[in-house]
C-alpha positions in Angstrom: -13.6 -8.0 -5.1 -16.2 -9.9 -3.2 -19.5 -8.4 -3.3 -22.5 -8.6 -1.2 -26.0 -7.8 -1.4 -27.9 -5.9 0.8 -31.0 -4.0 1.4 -31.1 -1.8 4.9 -29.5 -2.7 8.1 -30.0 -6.7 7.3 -26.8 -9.0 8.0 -24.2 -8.7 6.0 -23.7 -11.4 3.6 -20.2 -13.0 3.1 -20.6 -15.1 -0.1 -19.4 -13.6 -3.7 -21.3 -12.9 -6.4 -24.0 -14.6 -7.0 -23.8 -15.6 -10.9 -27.6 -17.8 -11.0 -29.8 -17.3 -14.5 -32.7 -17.0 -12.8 -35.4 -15.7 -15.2 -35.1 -12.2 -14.9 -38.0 -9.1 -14.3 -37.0 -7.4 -17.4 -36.2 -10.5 -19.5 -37.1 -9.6 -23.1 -41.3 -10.8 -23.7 -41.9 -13.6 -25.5 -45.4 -12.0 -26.5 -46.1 -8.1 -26.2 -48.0 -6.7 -23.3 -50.6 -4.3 -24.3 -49.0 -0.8 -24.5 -49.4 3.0 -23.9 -51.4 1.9 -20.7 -52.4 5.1 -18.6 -51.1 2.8 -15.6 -47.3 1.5 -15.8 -47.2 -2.0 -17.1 -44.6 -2.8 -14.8 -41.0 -4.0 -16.0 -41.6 -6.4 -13.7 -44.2 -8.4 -15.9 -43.5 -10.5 -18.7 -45.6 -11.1 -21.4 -48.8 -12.7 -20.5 -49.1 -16.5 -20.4 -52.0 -18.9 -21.4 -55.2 -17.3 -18.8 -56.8 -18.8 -16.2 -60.2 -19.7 -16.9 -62.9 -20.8 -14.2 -66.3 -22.6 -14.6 -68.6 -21.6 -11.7 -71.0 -24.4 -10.5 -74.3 -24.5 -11.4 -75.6 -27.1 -9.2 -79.0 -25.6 -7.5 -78.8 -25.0 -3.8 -81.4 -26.3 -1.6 -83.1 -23.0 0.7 -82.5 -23.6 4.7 -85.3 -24.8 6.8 -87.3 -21.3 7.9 -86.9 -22.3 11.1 -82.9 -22.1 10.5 -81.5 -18.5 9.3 -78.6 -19.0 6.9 -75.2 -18.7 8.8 -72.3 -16.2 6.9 -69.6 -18.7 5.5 -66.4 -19.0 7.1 -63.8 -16.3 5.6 -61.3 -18.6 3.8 -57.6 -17.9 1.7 -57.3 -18.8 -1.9 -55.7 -22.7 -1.9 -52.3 -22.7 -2.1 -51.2 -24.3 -5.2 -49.3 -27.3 -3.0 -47.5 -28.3 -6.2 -45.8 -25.2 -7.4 -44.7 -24.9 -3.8 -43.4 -27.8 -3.6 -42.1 -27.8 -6.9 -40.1 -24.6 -5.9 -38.7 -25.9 -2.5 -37.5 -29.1 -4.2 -35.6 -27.1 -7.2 -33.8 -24.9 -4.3 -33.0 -27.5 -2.5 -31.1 -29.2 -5.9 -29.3 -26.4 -5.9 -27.7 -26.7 -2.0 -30.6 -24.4 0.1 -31.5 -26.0 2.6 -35.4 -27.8 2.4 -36.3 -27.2 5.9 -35.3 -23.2 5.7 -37.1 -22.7 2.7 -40.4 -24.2 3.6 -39.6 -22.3 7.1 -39.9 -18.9 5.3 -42.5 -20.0 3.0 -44.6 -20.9 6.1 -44.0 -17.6 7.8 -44.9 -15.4 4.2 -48.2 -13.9 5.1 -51.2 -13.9 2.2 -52.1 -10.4 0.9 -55.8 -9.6 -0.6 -54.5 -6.1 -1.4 -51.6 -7.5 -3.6 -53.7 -9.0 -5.1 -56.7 -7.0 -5.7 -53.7 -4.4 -7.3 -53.1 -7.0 -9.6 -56.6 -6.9 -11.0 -57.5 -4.5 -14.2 -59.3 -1.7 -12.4 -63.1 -2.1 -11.9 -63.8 1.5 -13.3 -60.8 2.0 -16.0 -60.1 5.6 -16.6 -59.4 7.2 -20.1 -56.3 6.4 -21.5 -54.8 9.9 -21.7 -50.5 10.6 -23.0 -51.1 14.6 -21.8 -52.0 13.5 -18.7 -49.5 10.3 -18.2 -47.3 12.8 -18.9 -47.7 15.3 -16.6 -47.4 12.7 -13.6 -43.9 12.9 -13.8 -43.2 16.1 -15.8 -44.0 18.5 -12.9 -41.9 21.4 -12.1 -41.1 19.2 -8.7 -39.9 16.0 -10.2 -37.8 17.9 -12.5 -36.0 20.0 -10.0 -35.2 17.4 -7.9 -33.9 15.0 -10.4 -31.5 18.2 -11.2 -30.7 18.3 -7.3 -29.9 14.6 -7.5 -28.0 14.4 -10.6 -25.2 17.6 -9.4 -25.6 15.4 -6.0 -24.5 11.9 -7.6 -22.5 13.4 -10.6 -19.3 11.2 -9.6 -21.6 8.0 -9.9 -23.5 9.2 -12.8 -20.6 9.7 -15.1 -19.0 6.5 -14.0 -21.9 4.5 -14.8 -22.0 6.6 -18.0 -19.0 5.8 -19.0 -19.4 2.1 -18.2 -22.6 2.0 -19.5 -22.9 4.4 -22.4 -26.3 5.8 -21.2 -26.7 9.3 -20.7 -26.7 10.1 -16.8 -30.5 11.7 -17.4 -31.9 8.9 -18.8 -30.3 7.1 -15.6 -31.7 9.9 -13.1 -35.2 9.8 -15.1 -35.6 6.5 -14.5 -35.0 6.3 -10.9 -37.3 9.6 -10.8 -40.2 8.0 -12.8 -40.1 4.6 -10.8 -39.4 5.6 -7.3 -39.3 9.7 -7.1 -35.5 9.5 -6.1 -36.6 7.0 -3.8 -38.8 8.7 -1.8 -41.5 6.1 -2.9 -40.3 2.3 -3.0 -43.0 0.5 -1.4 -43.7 -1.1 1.9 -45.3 -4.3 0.9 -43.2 -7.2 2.7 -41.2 -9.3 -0.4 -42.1 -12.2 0.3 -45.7 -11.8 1.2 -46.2 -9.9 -2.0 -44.6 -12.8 -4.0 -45.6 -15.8 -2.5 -49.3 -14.3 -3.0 -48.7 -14.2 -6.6 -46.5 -17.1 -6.9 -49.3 -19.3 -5.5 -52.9 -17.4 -5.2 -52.8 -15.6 -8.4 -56.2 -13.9 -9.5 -57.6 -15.7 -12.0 -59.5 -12.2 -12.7 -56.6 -10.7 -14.4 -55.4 -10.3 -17.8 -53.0 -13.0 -17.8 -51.8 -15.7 -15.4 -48.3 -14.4 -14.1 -48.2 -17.3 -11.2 -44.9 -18.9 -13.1 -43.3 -16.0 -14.0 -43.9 -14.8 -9.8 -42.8 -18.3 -8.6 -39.8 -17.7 -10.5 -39.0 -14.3 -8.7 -39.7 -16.1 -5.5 -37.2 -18.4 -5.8 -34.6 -15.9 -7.1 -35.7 -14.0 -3.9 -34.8 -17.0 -1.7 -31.9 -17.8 -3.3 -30.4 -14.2 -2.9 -31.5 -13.8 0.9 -29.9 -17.0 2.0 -26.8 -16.1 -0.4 -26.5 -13.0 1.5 -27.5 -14.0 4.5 -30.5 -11.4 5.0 -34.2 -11.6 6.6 -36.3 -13.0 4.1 -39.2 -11.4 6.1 -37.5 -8.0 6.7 -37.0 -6.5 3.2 -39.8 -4.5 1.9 -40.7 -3.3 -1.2 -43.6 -2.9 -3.8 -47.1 -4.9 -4.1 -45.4 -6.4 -6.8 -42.2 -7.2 -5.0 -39.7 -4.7 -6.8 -36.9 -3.4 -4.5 -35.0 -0.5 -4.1 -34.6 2.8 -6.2 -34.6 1.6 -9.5 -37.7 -0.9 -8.4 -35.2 -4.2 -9.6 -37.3 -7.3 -9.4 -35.2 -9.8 -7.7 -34.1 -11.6 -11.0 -33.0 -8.6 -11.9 -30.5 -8.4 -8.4 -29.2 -11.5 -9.8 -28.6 -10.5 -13.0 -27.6 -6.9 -13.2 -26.9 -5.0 -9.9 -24.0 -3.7 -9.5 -21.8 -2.2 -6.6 -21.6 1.5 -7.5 -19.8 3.0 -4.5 -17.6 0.0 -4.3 -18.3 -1.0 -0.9 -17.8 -4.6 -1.3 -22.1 -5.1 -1.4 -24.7 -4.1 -3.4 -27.4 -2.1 -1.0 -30.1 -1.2 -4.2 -32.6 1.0 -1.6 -29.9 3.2 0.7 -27.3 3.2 -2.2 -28.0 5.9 -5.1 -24.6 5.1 -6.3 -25.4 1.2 -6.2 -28.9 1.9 -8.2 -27.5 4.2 -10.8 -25.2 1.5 -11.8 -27.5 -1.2 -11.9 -29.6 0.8 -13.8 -26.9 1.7 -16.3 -26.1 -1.9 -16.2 -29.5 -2.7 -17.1 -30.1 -0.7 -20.1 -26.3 -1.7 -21.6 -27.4 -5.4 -21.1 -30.6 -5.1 -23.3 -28.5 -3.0 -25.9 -28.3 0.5 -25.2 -26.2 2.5 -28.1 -23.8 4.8 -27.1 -24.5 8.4 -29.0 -27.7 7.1 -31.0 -30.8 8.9 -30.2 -34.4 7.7 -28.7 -36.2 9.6 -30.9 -35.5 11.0 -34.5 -37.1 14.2 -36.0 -39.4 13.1 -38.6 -42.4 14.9 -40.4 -44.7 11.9 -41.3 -48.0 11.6 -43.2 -51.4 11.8 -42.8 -51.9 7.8 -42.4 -48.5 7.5 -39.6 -51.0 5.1 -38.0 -50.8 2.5 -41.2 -46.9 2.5 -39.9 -47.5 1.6 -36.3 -47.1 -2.0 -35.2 -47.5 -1.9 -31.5 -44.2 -4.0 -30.6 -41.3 -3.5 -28.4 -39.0 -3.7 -31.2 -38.3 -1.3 -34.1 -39.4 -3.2 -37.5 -38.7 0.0 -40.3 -36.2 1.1 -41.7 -35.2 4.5 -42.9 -35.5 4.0 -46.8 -39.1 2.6 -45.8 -40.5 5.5 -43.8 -39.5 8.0 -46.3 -40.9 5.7 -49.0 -43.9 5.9 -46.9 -44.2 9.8 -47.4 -42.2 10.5 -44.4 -39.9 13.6 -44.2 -36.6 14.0 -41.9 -35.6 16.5 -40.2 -31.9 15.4 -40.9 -29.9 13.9 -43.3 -28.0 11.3 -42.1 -29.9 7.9 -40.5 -29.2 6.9 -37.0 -28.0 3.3 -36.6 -30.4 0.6 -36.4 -34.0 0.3 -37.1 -36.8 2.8 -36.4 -40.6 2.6 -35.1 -43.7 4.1 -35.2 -45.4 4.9 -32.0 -48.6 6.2 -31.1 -49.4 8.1 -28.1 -52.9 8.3 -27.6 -55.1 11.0 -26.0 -58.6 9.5 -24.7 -59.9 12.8 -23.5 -59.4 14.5 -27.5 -59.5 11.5 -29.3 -56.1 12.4 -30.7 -52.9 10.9 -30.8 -49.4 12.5 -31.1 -46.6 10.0 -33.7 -43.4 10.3 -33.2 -40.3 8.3 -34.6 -38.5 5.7 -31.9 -35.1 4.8 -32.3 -33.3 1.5 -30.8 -33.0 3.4 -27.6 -36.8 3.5 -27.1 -37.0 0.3 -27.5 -34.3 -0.7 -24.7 -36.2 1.7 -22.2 -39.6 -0.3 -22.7 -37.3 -3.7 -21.6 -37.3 -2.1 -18.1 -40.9 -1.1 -18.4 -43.1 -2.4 -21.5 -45.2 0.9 -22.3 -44.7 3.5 -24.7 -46.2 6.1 -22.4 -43.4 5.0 -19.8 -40.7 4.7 -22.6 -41.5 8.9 -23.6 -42.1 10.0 -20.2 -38.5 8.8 -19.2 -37.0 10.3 -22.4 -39.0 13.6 -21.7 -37.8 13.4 -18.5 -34.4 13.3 -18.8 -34.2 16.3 -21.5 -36.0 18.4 -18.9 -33.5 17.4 -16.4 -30.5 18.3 -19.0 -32.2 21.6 -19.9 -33.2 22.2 -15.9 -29.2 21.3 -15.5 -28.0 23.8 -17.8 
């Protein structure tokens, strides 16, 4: 079958699937972001690369003449990095895109300070709080509707399920966390939000992204023109995720899928086309049918000692319960297990629990443990809400 991307009423594309390796949104980290963030760390970003650093000058500044009052300098944009954009239109154009429409939409992507001001750590951070992470997508509202929207999509949901092996909460809970059913998928233009952090990338922030954005600009580029849509037309969040399950556009290339079967992919007016990439998503980065995300374990007083931070489990069964831990259960799930700590800056308390592989998956699509639990709390209070 030949299958085309789209998002909206865009022109429909009439090329196949597109099979490119561009460097995906939710390609495993080579280094671990810092976790159990009160704010989402984004699946979107990878893990951090070397920072920018600045020197400010120090040279002294003569006074003006008292005679002549100092005039407001001229409001100026960051400069573009001309290499890097360069750099990107020559590699597209190796690849058959055409030179001219590249640097044509790359001309016409308009600079955003609010994209990148959101990209900054917050001036005033809050408390980093679980309870109250938690309860931003544990209300009696987001639970009721992902019900409504599971008996809604239930055809879909147990197809991608049964494709997938992931439960068809866990699917529903992720859409709900990241987009409220898509009620919420942003309205940033793509391009503009990219290209801003592609090539004026704060140097205030935690880490310089600008190659890891550059890359997701040129997987952008390359799927509009494969598909034939408006570069300029598709909207999405300040970071440039699209659709219902917020799929960077590395992520498109690699793991969106055609749920309804209509011959294109449509990620933010398709639920059946987002439920399957999502499924598609979580099987890729080794989702285990019938294993848990958490296991029922009593452990000791020092749990913290057993904690490692990570987004992959590192103990194994033998080890916890050589640690002093107790299960609740007799027989081990596959894999390897994890520690992970939940923190509550308002009580100075912090709630353990036992992570399975599964957890682990879920925190390739978004790297935080608070985001990893909420989805898995989620998506038991949509299977009870079900019931």
């Amino acid at each position: 079958m030949t299958v085309q991307y789209l998002l909206g009423k865009l022109p429909l594309a009439t090329g196949g699937l597109i099979a490119m390796a561009a460097l995906s949104a939710c390609s495993s980290p080579s280094a671990p972001s810092p976790l159990n963030t009160d704010t989402p760390i984004s699946h979107r970003a990878v893990g951090p690369l070397p920072a920018i650093t600045t020197t400010p000058s120090i040279a002294p500044v003569q006074p003006p003449a008292a005679s002549t009052p100092p005039s407001a300098p001229a409001p100026s944009l960051p400069v573009v990095s001309a290499d890097a954009r360069q750099r990107l239109i020559q590699e597209l154009g190796a690849e058959g895109l055409d030179r001219a429409w590249v640097s044509r939409q790359l001309d016409q992507a308009r600079y955003s300070e609010t994209v990148r001001r959101l990209m900054l750590p917050p001036s005033s951070p809050s408390v980093r709080s679980w309870p109250r992470y938690r309860s931003r997508f544990l209300d009696a509202q987001r639970i009721n509707e992902g019900a409504a929207f599971a008996k809604r999509h239930q055809p879909a949901l147990r197809r991608a399920s049964e494709e997938s092996g992931v439960p068809a909460e866990i699917i529903v809970a992720i859409i709900g966390v990241e987009t409220f059913y898509g009620r919420v998928t942003g309205n940033f233009r793509v391009i503009d939000a990219l290209s801003t952090l592609a090539f004026h990338y704060p140097p205030g922030a935690r880490s310089d992204r600008s190659a890891f954005f550059q890359d997701q600009l040129a997987a952008y580029l390359r799927w509009t023109h494969h598909t034939r849509q408006d570069p300029l037309a598709i909207k999405g969040s300040f970071a440039g995720a699209i659709g219902l399950p917020q799929f960077m556009p590395g992520s498109i290339l690699n793991w969106a899928k055609d749920g309804d079967q209509d011959g294109k992919i449509d990620l933010l007016n398709s639920a059946e086309d987002a439920i399957a990439s999502v499924g598609e998503f979580l099987k890729a980065h080794g989702w285990k049918a019938g294993q848990p995300i958490f296991v029922p374990f009593d452990l000791p007083a020092n749990a913290e000692t057993l904690v490692d931070g990570g987004l992959a489990p590192t103990l194994s069964w033998a080890r916890l319960v050589e640690a002093g831990g107790r299960p609740a259960q007799a027989q081990a799930p596959q894999g390897m297990l994890g520690v992970i700590d939940l923190y509550d800056g308002a009580t100075h308390t912090t709630e353990y629990r036992v992570a399975a592989d599964n957890f682990f998956v879920i925190t390739q699509y978004n790297r935080s443990y608070f985001y990893a639990t909420a989805v898995a709390d989620l998506a038991d209070a949509i299977r009870r809400a079900r019931r």
